[in-house]
Phi, psi and omega in degrees: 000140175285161201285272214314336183270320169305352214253332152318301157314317169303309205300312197289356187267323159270032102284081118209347156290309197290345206264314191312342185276016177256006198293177158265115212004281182309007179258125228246316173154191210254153150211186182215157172287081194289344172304312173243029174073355207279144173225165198221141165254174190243144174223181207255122185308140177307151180208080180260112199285129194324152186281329229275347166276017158253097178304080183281102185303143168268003163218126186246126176294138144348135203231105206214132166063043187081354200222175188248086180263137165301094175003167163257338185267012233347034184274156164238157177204160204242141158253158210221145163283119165296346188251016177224311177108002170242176222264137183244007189165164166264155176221129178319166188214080195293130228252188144307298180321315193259033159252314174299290229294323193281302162349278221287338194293317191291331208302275177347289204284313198276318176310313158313300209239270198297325178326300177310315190295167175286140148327320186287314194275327164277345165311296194304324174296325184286310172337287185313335185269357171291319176295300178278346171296289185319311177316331203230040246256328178329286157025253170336301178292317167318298174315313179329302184284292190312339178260318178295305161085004144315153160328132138347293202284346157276308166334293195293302182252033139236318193298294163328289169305338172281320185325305176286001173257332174303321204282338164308316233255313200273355166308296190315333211274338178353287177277013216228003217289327190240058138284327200291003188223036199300137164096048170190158192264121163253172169190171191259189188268347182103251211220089224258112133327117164223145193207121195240159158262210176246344171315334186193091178264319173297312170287338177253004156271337187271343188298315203250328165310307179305310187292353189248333181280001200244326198278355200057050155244187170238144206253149146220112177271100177278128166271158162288137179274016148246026188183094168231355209284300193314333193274335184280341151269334134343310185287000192269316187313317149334300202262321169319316188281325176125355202291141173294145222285106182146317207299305202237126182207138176218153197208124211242114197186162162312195158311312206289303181326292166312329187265359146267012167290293222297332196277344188308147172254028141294331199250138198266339197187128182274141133204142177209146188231110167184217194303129170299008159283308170323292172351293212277340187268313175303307152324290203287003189276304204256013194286120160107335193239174208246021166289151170307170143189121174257136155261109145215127206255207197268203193198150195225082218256148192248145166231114158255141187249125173245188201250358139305281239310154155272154186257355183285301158301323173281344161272332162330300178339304172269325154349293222267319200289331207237322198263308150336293175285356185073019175076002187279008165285142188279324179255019184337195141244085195252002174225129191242127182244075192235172217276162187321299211292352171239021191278328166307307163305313192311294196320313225270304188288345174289330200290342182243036153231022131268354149305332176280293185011120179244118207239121173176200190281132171322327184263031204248058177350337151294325152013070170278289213241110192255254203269129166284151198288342182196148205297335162290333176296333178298315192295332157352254143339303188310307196285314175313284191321300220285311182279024140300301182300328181308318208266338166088050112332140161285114181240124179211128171236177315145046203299354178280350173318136139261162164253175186282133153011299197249139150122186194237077170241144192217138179278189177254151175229193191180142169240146200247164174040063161238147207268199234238005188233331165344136190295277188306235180032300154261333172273112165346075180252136176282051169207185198274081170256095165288176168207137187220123174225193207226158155234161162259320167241135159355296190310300192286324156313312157312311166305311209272330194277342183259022194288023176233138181308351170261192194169089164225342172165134171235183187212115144289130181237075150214181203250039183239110192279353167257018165250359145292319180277332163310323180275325173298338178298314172277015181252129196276116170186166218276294165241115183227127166278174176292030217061029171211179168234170126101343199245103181302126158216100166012311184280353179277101137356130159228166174133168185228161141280207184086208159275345163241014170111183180214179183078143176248172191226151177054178203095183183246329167325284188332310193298327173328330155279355175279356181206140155337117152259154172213000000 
């Protein structure tokens, strides 16, 4: 081919690259014909990962004293696929009665049994469910998605490996507890209340079981009731591994169910992870009595951009902080703060990898953004959104996505040049939503990440370090990366200030709430 006909072929392949970046999610990118110049997009072939290593009972029990028992309230409640809009299982609806039944089973086994053992012997139980978590990771991830309505691909490669590296991480610390205090004496607490969401249901269960079970107490656990399938598979891993009957108890249910874990006078120590409304009811329930209580609520978490960032990198950064997860991360990064003198390019390059974006079903391994977990929470967002748009935000989404038919999906958007009152600005949303405002100095960026009632995680983006670390100094938040997002390790504290709560989870901090100092 001659240098002028290749030369040619570029031109006409970068125009059908620049007309693509308005395509639709599924559309990948472009190619051509060179004989006759005509060019075509692709779109990526389905990869959908199988149902089939997955059993679902269509009524699922109670988990109580080692065995899977049939409510005392004998009530169901329906769970939903969030990425079809139809019903995948029943789920028990544990009463007062089957919360004393799980209390007193926990009560037993730590007075009897886990109380007794050597550090070393609860090291070994975690390992083993660390193991079979791993063994069964397939599973695990299906099940997840199929409940959760997340990407297949967070599932399998975050969530799941993190389950199994906490019950790891906290296996080792099992026999190790008084490093975690040096020059001083521990011991454990007795009968630990956990009340987890549906944003992570399965990773916020292993957060609070492993460390309290390394700590030698005993769990009795409320799951969400609209993602409880993954923890009641957690419990076969339980009676797989070998844990004594008593140790671990889960009770599946509504609000009313949590608030008789957290009230029980059985239980020596709360930890909950959900709404700072919720928080707050919880605080004032426990006001007055001598229980333990970790808070970690929500959050309205910052990505600063300054104009040294790569900026290629830093949109992944916000991609990954916000859009990925469908914004259902508790520390998401829904608010972006970047500096003037670039803000116009950033916006331009997000806006055209958010047309690549692929919005579609949760088990399709091509999949970024899949399924809102429930049809109320979509409704949410809608509302959250319409008062944006109300409010005369600069708006924009990606309008060639198309979404699916069937299921709870919202595309990702974003409102740009909004001021610090803005509505969306301040308010939680569980969804894929941005907000973008601009800074000028260091100094001002900092205000603005702190101009909110929460303090749960931020994100810096340049490639100069020591105004990473001056602006992290100044940021009241629990946690903040680096020129990354998003990114979780056992051995690392989570948690906030605020409005987002107190106390820490992983870590060596984490285990402290789990034990008697002395």
């Amino acid at each position: 081919m001659s240098t002028s006909s290749t030369e040619n072929t570029k031109v006409k392949r970068d125009k059908t690259a620049a007309d693509g970046e308005a395509a639709a999610a599924t559309k990948v990118g472009a190619g051509g014909d060179k004989s006759s110049g005509r060019t075509f997009d692709f779109d990526y072939a389905p990869s959908i990962e199988s149902t089939e290593i997955v059993k679902i009972q269509p009524q699922n029990k109670l988990f109580i004293d080692g065995k899977f028992v049939t409510p005392k309230s004998a009530k169901y409640f329906a769970t939903m696929n969030p990425a079809t809009g139809e019903k995948l299982a029943e789920i028990a609806d544990a009463n007062g009665a089957d919360v004393d039944l799980a209390m007193s089973a926990a009560s037993r086994a730590y007075t009897k049994t886990w109380s007794k053992l050597s550090g070393r012997e609860r090291g070994r139980y975690l390992f083993r469910i660390a193991r079979i978590i791993q063994e069964r990771a397939r599973e695990l991830a299906v099940l997840e998605t199929l409940d959760n309505g997340k990407p297949i691909r967070e599932s399998r490669d975050v969530d799941v490996p993190l389950v199994a590296a906490h019950f790891f991480y906290h296996a080792g610390w099992a026999d190790k507890l008084e490093y975690a205090a040096p020059g001083r004496t521990v011991s454990s607490l007795g009968v630990v209340g956990q009340v987890i969401p549906w944003n992570f249901p399965l990773l916020m269960a292993a957060w609070k079981i492993a460390p309290a079970l390394a700590c030698g107490n005993t769990v009795v656990l409320k799951p969400a009731e609209t993602t409880s399938l993954s923890a009641l598979l957690l419990a076969e891993i339980f009676q797989e591994a070998g844990l004594p009957d008593g140790v671990v108890n889960i009770v599946t249910g509504a609000g009313a169910t949590g608030a008789a874990v957290v009230n029980h006078s059985e239980v020596k120590k709360v930890a909950f992870t959900g709404s700072t409304e919720v928080g707050k009811i919880i605080m004032r329930s426990l006001a007055g009595t001598n229980k333990r209580l970790t808070l970690e609520l929500g959050g309205k978490s910052a990505h600063i951009i300054f104009e040294d960032a790569a900026l290629d990198q830093a949109v992944e950064g916000v991609i990954n902080g916000i859009y990925f997860n469908q914004g259902h991360v508790c520390c998401a990064g829904s608010r972006l703060l970047v500096e003037e003198s670039i803000a116009n390019v950033f916006v331009e390059k997000l806006k055209a990898r958010m047309q690549k974006l692929r919005v579609g079903n949760p088990l399709d391994k091509n999949t970024d953004i899949g399924a809102i977990n429930s049809e109320g929470e979509l409704k949410k967002i809608r509302s959250l959104v319409a008062t944006g748009q109300a409010e005369g935000g600069e708006f924009f989404e990606p309008t060639d996505i198309r979404l699916p038919e069937k299921g709870y999906y919202h595309r990702p958007c974003f409102f740009n040049n909004v001021a610090a009152a803005f509505t969306l600005s301040r308010t939680e949303v569980f969804g894929p939503v941005l907000t973008i405002s601009t800074f000028r100095t260091a100094q001002e960026a900092i205000a603005k990440a702190n101009d909110t009632q929460y303090g749960l995680a931020a994100g810096i983006w340049s490639e100069k370090g020591s105004k990473v670390y001056k602006v992290a100094q100044g940021l009241k938040a629990g946690v903040i990366w680096a020129n990354t997002y998003n990114k979780f390790d056992p051995t690392s504290p989570f948690g906030g200030y605020n409005e987002s709560g107190f106390g820490r989870e992983g870590g060596r901090h984490g285990l402290l709430s789990y034990l008697e100092v002395k």
